[in-house]
C-alpha positions as CSV (number, residue, x, y, z in Angstrom):
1,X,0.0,0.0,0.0
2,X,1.8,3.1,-0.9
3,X,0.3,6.5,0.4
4,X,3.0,8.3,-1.4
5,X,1.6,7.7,-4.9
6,X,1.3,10.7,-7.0
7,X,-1.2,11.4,-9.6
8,X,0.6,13.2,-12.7
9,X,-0.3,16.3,-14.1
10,X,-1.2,15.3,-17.5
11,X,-3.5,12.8,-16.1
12,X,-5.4,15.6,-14.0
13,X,-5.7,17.3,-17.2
14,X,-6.9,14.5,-19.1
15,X,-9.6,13.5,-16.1
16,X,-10.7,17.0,-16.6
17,X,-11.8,16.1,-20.1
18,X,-13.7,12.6,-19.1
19,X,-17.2,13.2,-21.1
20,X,-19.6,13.5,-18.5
21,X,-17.7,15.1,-16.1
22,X,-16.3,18.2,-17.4
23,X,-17.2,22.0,-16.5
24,X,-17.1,24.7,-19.1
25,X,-15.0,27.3,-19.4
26,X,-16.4,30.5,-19.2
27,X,-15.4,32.9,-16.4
28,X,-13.1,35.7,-17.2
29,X,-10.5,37.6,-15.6
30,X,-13.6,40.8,-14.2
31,X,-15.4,37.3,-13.1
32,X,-12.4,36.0,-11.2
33,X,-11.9,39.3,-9.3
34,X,-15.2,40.2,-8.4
35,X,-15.4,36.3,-7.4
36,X,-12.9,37.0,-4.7
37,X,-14.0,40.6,-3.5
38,X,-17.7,38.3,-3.3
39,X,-16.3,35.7,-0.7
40,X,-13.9,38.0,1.2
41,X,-15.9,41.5,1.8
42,X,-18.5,39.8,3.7
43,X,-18.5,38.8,7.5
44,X,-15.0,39.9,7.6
45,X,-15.3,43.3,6.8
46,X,-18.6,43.9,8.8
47,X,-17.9,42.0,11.8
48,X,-14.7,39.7,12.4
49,X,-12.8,43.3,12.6
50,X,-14.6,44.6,15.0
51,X,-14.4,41.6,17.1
52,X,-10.5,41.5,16.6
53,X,-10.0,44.9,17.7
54,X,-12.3,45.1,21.0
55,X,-10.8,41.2,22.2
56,X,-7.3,41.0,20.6
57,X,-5.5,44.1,19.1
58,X,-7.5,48.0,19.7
59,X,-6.7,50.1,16.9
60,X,-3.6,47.8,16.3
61,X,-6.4,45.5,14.5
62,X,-5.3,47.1,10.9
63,X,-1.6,45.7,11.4
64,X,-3.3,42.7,12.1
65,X,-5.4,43.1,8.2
66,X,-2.0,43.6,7.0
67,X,-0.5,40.6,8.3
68,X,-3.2,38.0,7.0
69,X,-2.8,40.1,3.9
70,X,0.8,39.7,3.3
71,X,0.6,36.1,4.3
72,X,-2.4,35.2,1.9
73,X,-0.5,37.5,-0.7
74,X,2.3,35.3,-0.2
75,X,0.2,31.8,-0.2
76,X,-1.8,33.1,-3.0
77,X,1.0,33.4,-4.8
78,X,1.9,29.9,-4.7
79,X,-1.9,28.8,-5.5
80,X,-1.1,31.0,-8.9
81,X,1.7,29.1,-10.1
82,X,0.3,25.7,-9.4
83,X,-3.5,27.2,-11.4
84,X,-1.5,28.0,-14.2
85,X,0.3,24.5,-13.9
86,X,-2.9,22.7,-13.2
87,X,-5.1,24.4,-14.6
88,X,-8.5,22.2,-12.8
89,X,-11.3,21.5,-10.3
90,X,-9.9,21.4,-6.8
91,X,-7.6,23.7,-6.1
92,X,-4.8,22.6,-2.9
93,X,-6.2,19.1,-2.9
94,X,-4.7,18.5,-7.1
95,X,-1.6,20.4,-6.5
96,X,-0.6,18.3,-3.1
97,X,-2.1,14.7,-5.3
98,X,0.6,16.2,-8.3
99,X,3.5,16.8,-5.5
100,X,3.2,15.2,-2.1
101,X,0.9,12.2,-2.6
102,X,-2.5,10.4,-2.4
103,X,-2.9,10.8,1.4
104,X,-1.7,13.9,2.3
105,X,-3.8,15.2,-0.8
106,X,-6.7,13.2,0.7
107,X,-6.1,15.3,4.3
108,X,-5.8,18.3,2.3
109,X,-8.9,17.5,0.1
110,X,-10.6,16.9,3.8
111,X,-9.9,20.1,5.3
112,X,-10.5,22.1,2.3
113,X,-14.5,20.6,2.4
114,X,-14.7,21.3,6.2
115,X,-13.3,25.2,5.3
116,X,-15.5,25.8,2.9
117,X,-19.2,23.8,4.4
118,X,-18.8,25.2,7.4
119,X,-18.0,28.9,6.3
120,X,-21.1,28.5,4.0
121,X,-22.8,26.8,6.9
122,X,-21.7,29.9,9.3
123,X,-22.3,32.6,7.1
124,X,-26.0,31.7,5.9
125,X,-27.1,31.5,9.7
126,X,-25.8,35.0,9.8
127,X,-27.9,35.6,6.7
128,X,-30.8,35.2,8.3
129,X,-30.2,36.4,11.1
130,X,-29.1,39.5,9.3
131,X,-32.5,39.3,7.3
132,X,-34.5,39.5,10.8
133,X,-32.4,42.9,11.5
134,X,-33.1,44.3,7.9
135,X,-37.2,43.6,8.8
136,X,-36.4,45.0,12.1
137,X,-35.1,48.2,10.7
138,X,-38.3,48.5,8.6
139,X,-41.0,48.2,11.4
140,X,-41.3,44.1,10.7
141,X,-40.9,42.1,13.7
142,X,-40.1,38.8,12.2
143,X,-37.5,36.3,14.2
144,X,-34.8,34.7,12.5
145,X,-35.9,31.3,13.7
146,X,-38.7,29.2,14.3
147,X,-39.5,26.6,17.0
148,X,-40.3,23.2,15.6
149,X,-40.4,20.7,18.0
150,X,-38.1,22.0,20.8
151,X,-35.9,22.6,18.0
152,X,-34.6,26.4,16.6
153,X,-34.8,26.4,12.6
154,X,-33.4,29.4,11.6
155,X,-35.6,29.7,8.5
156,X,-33.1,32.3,6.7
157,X,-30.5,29.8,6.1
158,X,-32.8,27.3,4.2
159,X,-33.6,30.4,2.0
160,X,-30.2,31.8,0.8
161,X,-29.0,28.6,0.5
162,X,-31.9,26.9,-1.5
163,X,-32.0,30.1,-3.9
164,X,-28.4,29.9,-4.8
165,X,-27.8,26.1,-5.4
166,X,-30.6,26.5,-7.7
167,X,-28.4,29.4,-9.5
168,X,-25.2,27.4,-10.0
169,X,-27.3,24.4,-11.1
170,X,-28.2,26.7,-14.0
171,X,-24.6,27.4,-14.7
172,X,-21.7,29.1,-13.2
173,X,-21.8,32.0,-15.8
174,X,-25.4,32.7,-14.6
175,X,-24.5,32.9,-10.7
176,X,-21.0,35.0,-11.2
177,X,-23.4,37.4,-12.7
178,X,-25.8,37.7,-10.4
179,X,-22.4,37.9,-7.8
180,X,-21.3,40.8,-9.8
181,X,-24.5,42.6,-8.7
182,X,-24.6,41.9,-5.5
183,X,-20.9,42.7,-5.2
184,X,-20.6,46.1,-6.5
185,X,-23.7,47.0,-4.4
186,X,-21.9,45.8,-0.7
187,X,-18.6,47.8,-2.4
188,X,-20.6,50.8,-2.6
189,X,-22.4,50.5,0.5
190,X,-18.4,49.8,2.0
191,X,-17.2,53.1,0.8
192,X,-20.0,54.9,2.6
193,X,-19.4,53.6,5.7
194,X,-15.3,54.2,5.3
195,X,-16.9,57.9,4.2
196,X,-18.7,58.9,7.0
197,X,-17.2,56.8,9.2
198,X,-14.3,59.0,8.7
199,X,-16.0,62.3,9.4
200,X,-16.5,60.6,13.0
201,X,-13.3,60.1,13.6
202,X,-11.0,61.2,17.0
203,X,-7.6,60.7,16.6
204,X,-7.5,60.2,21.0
205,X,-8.7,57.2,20.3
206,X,-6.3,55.6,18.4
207,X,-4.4,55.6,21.6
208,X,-2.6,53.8,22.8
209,X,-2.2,51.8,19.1
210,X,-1.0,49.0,21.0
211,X,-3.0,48.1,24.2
212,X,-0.7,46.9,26.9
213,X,-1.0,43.0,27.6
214,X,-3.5,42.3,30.1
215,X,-4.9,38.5,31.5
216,X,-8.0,37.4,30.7
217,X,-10.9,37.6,32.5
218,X,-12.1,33.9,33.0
219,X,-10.1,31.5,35.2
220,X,-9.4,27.5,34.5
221,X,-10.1,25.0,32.0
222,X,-12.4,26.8,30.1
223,X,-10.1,30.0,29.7
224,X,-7.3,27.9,28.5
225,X,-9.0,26.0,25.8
226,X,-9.7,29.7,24.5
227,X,-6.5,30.6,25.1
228,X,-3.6,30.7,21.9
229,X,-2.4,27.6,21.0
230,X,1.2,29.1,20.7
231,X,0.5,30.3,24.1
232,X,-0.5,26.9,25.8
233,X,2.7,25.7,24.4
234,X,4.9,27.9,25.3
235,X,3.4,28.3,28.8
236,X,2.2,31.8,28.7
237,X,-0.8,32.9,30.8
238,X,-4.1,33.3,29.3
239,X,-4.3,37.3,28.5
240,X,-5.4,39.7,25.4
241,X,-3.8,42.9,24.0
242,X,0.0,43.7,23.2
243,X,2.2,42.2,20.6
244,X,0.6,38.4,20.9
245,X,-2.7,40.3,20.5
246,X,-2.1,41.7,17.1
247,X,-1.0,38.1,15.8
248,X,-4.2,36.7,17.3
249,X,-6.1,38.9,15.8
250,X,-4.6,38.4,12.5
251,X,-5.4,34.7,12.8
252,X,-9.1,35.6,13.3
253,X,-9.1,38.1,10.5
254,X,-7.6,35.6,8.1
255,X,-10.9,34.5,7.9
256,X,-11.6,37.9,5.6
257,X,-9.1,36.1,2.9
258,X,-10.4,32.9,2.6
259,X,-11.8,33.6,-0.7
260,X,-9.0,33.3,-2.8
261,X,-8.5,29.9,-2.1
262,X,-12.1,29.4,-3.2
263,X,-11.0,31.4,-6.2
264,X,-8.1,28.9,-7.5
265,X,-10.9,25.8,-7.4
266,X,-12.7,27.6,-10.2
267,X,-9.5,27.0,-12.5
268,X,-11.5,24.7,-15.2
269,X,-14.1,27.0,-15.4
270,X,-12.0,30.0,-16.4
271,X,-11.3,30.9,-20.6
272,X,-7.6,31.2,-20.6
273,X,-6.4,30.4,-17.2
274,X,-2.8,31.3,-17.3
275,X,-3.1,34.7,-17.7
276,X,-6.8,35.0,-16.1
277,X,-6.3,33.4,-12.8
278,X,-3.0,35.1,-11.6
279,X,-4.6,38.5,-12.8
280,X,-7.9,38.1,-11.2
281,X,-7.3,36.6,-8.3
282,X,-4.1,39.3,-7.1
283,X,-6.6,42.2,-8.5
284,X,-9.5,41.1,-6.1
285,X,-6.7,40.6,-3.0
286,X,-5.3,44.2,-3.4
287,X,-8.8,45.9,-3.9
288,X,-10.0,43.7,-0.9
289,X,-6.6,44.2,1.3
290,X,-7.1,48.5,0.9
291,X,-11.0,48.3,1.8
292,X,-10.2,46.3,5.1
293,X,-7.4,49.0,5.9
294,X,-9.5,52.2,5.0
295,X,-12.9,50.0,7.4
296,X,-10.4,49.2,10.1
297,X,-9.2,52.5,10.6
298,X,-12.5,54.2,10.4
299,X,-13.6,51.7,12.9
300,X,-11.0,52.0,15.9
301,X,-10.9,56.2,15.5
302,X,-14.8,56.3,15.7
303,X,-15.0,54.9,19.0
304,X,-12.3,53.6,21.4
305,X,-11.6,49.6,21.3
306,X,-12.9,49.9,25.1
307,X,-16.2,50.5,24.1
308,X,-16.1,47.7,21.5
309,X,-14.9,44.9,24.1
310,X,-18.2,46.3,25.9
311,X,-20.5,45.1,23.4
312,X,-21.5,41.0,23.8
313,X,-20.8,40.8,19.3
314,X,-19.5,44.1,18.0
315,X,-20.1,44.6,14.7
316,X,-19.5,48.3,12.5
317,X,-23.0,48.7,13.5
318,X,-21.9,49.1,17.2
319,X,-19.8,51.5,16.0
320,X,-22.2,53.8,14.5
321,X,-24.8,53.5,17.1
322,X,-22.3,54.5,19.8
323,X,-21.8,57.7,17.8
324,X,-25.4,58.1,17.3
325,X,-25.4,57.6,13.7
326,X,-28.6,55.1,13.6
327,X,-29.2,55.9,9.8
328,X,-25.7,54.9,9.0
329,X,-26.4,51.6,11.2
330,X,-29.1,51.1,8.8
331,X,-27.8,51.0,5.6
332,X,-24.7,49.1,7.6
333,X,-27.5,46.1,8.0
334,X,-28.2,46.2,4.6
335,X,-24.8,46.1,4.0
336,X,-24.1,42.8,5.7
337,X,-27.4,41.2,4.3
338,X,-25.8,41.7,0.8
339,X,-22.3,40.9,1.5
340,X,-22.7,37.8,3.1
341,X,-25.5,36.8,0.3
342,X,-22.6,36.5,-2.2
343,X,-19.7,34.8,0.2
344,X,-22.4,32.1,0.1
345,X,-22.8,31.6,-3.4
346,X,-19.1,31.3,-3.7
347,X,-18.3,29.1,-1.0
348,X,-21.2,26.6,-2.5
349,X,-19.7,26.4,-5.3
350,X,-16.1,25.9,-4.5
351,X,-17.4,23.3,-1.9
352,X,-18.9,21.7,-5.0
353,X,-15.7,21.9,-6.8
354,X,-13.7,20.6,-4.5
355,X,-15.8,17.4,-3.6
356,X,-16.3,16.6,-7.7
357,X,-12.2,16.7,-8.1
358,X,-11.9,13.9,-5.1
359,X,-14.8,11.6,-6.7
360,X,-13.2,11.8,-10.1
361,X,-10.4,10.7,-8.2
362,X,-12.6,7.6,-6.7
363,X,-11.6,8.9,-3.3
364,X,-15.3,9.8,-2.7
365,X,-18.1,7.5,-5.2
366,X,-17.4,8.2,-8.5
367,X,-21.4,9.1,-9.1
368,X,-20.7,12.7,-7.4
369,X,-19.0,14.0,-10.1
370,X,-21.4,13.5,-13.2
371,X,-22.1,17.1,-15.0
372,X,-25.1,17.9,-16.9
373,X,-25.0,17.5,-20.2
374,X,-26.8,20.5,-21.1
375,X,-25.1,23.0,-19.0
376,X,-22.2,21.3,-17.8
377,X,-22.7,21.8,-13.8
378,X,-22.2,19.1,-11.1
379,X,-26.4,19.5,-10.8
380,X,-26.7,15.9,-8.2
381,X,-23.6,17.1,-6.4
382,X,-24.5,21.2,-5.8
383,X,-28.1,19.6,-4.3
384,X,-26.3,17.3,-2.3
385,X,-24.0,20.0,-1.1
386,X,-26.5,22.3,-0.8
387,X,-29.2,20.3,0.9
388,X,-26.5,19.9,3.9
389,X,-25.6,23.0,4.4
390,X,-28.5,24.4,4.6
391,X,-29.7,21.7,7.5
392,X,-26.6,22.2,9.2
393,X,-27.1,26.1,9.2
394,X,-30.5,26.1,9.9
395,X,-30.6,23.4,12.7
396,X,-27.2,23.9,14.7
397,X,-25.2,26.2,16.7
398,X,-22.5,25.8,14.0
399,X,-21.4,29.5,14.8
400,X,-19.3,28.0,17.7
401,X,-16.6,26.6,14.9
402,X,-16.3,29.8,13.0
403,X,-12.5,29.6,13.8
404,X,-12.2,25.7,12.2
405,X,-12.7,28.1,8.6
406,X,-9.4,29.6,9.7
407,X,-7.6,26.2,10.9
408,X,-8.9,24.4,7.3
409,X,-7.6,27.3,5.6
410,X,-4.0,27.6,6.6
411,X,-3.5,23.9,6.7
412,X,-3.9,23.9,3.0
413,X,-1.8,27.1,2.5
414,X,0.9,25.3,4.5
415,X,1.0,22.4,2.1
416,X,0.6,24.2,-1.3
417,X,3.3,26.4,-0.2
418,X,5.6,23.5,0.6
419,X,4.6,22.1,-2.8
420,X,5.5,24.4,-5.3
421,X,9.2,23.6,-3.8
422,X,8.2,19.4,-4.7
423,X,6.6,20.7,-7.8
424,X,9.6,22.7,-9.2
425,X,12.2,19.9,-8.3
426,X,10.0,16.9,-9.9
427,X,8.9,18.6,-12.6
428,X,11.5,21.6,-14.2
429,X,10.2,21.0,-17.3
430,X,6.8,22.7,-17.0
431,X,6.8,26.4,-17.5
432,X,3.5,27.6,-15.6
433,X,2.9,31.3,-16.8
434,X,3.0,32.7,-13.5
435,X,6.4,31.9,-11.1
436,X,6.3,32.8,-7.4
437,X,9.3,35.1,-7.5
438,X,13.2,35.2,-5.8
439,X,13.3,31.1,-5.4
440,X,12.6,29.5,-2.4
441,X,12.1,32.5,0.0
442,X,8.6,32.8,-0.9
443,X,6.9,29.6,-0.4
444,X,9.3,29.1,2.8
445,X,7.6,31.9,4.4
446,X,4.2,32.1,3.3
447,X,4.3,28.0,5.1
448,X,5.8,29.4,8.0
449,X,3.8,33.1,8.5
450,X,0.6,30.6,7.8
451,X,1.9,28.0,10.4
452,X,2.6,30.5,13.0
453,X,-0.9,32.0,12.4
454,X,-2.3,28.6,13.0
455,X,-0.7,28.3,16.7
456,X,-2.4,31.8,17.4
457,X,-5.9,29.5,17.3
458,X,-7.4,28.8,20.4
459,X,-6.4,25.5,21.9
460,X,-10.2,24.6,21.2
461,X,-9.8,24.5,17.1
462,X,-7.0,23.0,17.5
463,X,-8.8,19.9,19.9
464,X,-12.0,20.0,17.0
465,X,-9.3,19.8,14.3
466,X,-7.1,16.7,15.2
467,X,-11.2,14.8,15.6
468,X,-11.7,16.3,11.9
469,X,-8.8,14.4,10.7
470,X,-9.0,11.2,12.7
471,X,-12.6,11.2,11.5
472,X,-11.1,12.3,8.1
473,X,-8.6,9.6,8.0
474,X,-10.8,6.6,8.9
475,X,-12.9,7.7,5.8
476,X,-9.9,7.5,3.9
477,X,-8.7,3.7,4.4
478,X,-12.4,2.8,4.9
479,X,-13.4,3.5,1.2
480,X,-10.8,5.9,-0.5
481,X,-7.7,4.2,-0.4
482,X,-9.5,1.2,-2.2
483,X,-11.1,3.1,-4.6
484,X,-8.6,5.5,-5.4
485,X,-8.9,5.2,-9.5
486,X,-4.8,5.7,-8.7
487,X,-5.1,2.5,-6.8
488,X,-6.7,0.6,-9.7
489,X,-3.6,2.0,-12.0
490,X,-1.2,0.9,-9.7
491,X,-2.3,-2.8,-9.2
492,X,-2.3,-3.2,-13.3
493,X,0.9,-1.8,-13.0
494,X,2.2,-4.1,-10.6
495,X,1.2,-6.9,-12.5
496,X,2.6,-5.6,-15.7
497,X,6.0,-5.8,-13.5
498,X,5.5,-9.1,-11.9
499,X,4.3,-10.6,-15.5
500,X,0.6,-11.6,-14.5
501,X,-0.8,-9.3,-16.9
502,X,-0.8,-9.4,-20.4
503,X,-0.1,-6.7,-22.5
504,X,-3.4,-4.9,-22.5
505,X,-3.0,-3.9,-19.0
506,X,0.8,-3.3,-20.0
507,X,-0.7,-0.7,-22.1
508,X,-3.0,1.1,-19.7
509,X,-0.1,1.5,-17.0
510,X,1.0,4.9,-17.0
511,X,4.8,5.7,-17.6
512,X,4.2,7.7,-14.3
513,X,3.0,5.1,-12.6
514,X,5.8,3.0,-13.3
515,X,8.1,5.0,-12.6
516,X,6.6,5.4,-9.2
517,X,6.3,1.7,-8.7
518,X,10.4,1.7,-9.4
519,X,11.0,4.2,-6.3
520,X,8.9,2.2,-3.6
């Protein structure tokens, strides 16, 4: 059994191709980048900021934007060279198959789907919550859930969700244009609130930029599971604020970028991708990167990070309502209800995306990853996808993993940025049109910068993680191992080699495969 096994490039490609499971190209560079602004100016920019800066960094909170920024830039970077190499469905989980091998790709694959259901998962429970505000703000007294049975169904969830499965059933095309709507709206409505929020702004309480250190309020074992896991290692009391605090607080805002990863799975959908996916998906991280700066800033000089840490979930809205702006608050909540209705669409589909590249594979059954024949979408799969996500959302408290996004995230960045260093050393031959610049510096950092913001998690994520990947793993040699369509190449293969085989299955050995089968 050899957990090492690669799958070669040309054979992603070619899988790409297999009649009946293909996607059609048609997104363009605009597409790409307003893809990523969708996914990232969302929860992030309306209320992860705010939460970082009252519990983690004050006003420091917009270093904090710039570190995740710089670290996705530098991750991101990676993901571009290995698009342009592998230009297909699935983003981190093909490039670590093509470099590092079946299992780790499997792991990969694994933590990519729990990223991306339970931000969609997360996120439409804020929709509808969101949606009850909105009604709220109109004189409509409608609650965001509903009691059936002794259980909460939080109606709003089942909505958003249902409405845009239906969408990228019709085609991918159709939904990035109805994205493009909803995006340049929530811009618009994110450069009024950077607008006026700037005419409220007191310079006194930018100060200090830096809180000083300070222990947290809560005492045992439940303030150390919250605690950083860099700082249960290293033995550091539980406390917020100060230099550890801006790191934490980047590791919570990193959940603002996770949208260019989601970008990267969309590869076999895009016309040209070698020039298309490096230029949209560095245009949407810079536009994205200055917004969060310019909010982040608005936010900690309208009101001081004291009077954030007051509130029980600060949001901007907290913001503006301290200052008495409650007309500003209202077009805030509209705001939200928009932003987060386009993170949805594009997490759907990226989860999609992802889980259709691991069936091809076999490592999941095969019969997820049939396409429509008239409009070329993963129609069973999206429903299937869909359907869960909108139980989950609309049945459980899966708020409480909102850092597991984060965790899922950098785990992969970790790996692809390690890979490109496999990639370039198995395969010099290939010439991807976009190269992470000055050697080995780049992906060495971006995989330690995304490792060290991993460790800044609380010790919690970290427990609900390592049960992810035993649950993960026990999938894996349950059914994926022996159905890996790798598995099935080997074994002919290895009885080509031991001369059990005639030469039909001689034939249908890959040199790659052989070649593998000489190293282990």
């Amino acid at each position: 059994m050899n957990l090492l096994r690669t799958k070669s490039i040309e054979q992603s490609i070619a899988d790409a191709d297999e009649p009946g499971r293909k996607l059609k190209r048609s997104l363009s560079t605009w597409d790409l980048m307003i893809m990523g602004v969708a996914v990232a100016v969302g929860a992030g920019i309306f209320s992860v900021g705010a939460k970082a800066a009252a519990n983690f960094a004050g006003p420091a909170v917009t270093l904090s934007f710039a570190i995740a920024a710089v670290t996705c830039a530098l991750a991101i970077m990676c993901y571009a060279e290995f698009a342009t190499a592998i230009p297909v469905a699935g983003s981190a989980y093909v490039f670590t198959y093509a470099t590092m091998g079946e299992l780790l790709a499997w792991i990969i694959g694994w933590n990519l789907i729990l990223e991306l259901f339970t931000a969609a998962a997360v996120i439409a429970k804020y929709w509808g919550i969101y949606l009850s505000k909105v009604f709220a703000l109109t004189g409509l007294d409608i609650p965001p859930a509903i009691s059936l049975g002794g259980v909460d169904l939080y109606w709003g969830a089942f909505l958003i969700v249902a409405i845009f499965t239906v969408l990228l059933v019709l085609g991918t095309k159709l939904s990035a244009r109805v994205g493009n709507i909803f995006t340049l709206i929530k811009i618009a409505v994110v450069l009024f609130v950077i607008v006026v929020g700037f005419t409220y702004v007191k310079f006194e309480n930018y100060t200090p930029f830096v809180p000083a250190a300070e222990p947290t309020s809560g005492t045992g074992a439940a303030d150390v599971l919250k605690q950083s896991f860099f700082g249960f290692l290293t033995g550091a009391a539980p406390a917020q604020y100060g230099t550890m605090g801006i790191f934490a607080g980047a590791a919570l805002v990193f959940f603002a970028f996770i949208g260019f990863d989601v970008v990267a799975t969309s590869a076999e959908e895009v016309k040209n991708p070698q020039k298309t996916l490096p230029r949209g998906i560095f245009g949407g991280l810079a536009l994205v990167t200055l917004l969060y700066i310019l909010v982040s800033l608005a936010l900690t000089g309208m009101v001081s990070y004291t009077q954030l840490a007051e509130a029980k979930s600060p949001t901007l809205t907290t913001a503006f309502e301290a200052v008495g702006d409650t007309s500003a608050a209202k077009v805030i909540a509209f705001g939200s209800l928009v932003g987060l209705t386009t993170v949805i669409m594009v997490l759907l589909m990226g989860l999609s995306r992802v889980v259709l590249a691991m069936s091809r594979d076999g490592l999941l059954p095969r019969a997820l990853s049939k396409t429509s024949d008239k409009r070329s979408t993963p129609v069973r799969l999206q429903i299937i996808c869909g359907t869960a996500v909108a139980l989950v959302a609309g049945l459980t408290n899966v708020d409480l993993l909102e850092e597991m996004i984060n965790i899922g995230t950098l785990s992969a960045f970790v790996v692809v940025s390690l890979g490109i260093l496999v990639l370039r050393k198995k395969r010099p031959d290939l010439k991807p049109a976009f190269r992470v610049p000055f050697g080995k510096v780049v992906p060495v950092v971006s995989a330690v910068l995304c490792l060290y913001l991993m460790t800044n998690l609380a010790v919690e994520t970290w427990i609900f993680f390592a049960f992810w990947l035993v649950l993960g793993l026990a999938i894996y040699f349950a059914y994926g191992q022996r159905h890996s369509r790798l598995n099935e190449r080997f074994a002919e293969a290895n009885a080509t080699v031991n001369g059990t085989a005639g030469k039909a299955s001689h034939t249908a050995a890959e040199p790659d495969d052989e070649d593998e089968l000489s190293r282990t």
